[in-house]
N, C-alpha and C positions, 0 to 999 in steps of 0.2 A: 521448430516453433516459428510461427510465421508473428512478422514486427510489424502493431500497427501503429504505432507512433512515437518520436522520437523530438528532444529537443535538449537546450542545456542541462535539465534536471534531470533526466534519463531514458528509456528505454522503454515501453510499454510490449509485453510480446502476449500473444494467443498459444497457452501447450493446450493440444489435440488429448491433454487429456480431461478439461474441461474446467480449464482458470484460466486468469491471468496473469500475467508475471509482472512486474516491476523491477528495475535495473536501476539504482538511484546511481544518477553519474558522479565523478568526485572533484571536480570543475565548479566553478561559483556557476552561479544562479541569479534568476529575480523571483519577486514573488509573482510574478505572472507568468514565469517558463514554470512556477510549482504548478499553481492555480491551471493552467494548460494540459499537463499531466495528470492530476486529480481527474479534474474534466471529463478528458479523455477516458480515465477509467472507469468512472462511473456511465458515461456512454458503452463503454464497451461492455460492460456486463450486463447494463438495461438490451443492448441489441442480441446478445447471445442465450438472456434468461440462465446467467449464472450469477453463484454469491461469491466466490472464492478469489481471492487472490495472495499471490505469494510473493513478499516485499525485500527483496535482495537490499539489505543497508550498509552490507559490510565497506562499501568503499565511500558511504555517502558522510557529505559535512551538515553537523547537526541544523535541524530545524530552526530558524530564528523565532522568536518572539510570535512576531508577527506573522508567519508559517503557520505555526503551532495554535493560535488560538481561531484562523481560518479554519484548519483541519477540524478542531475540533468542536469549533461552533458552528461551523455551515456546511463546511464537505460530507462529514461524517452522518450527520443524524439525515442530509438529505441523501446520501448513496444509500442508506438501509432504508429510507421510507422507498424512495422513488427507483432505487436502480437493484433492489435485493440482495445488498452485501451485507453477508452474514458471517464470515470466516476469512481471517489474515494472518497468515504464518511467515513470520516476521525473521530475516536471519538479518539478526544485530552487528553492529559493529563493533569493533573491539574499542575506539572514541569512546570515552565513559560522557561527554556534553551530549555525542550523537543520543547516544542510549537514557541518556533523563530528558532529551528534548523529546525522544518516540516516547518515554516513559505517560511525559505530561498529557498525550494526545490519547494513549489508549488507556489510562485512568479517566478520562474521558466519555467511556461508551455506556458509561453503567447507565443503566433504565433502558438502554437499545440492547433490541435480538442481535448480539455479534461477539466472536469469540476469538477473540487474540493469543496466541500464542510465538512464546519467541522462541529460536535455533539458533546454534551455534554456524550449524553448516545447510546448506543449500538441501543434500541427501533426506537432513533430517526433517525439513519443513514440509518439501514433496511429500515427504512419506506420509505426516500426518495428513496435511492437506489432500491429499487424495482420498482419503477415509473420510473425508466429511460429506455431507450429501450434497449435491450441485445447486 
């Protein structure tokens, strides 16, 4: 997998088999190393003409407040208009705040084309996410 961006909130990487990955780090944060990473992904799948991405959360500290209602007032419904994300296979953390702070964001998508599902393991997410169309 080749990495194309990286900062305190995580990992952005390119799999060749046509997503993106997300790596959430387990380090604090601000909300503009979040905001930076979102960014970036949604850049990266408007340049490559994909929808997919696959959201590694096991190691990450839950979404603040103030994250959460970014995510899911502005990042979100602008990545599906403008960057064509349509599919995020989600492997949760075993954090039960991590997992109701994702909960809050992709209760979120309804009325948007995109389909969330979550994974216990990395194996399982791939798998689905590779069955979805690009």
């Amino acid at each position: 997998m080749k990495l194309c961006f990286e900062n305190a909130a995580g990992r952005l990487l390119e799999d060749p088999l046509g997503f993106m990955q997300v790596n959430w780090a387990m380090q604090p944060r601000t909300l503009a190393d979040v905001k930076a990473l979102f960014t970036q992904m949604a850049l990266s799948l408007q340049q490559r003409r994909w929808g997919r991405i696959l959201v590694d959360q096991s190691q990450m500290p839950p979404f603040s407040q103030e994250e959460q209602r970014w995510i899911a007032e502005q990042w979100l419904p602008a990545a599906v208009q403008s960057s064509g994300y349509r599919y995020g296979a989600v492997v949760v953390s075993q954090d039960v705040f991590t997992r109701l702070a994702t909960a809050y964001i992709t209760t979120h998508v309804q009325g948007l084309p995109l389909t969330y599902r979550s994974f216990e393991t990395e194996t399982e997410a791939r798998a689905w996410l590779t069955k979805q169309p690009v």
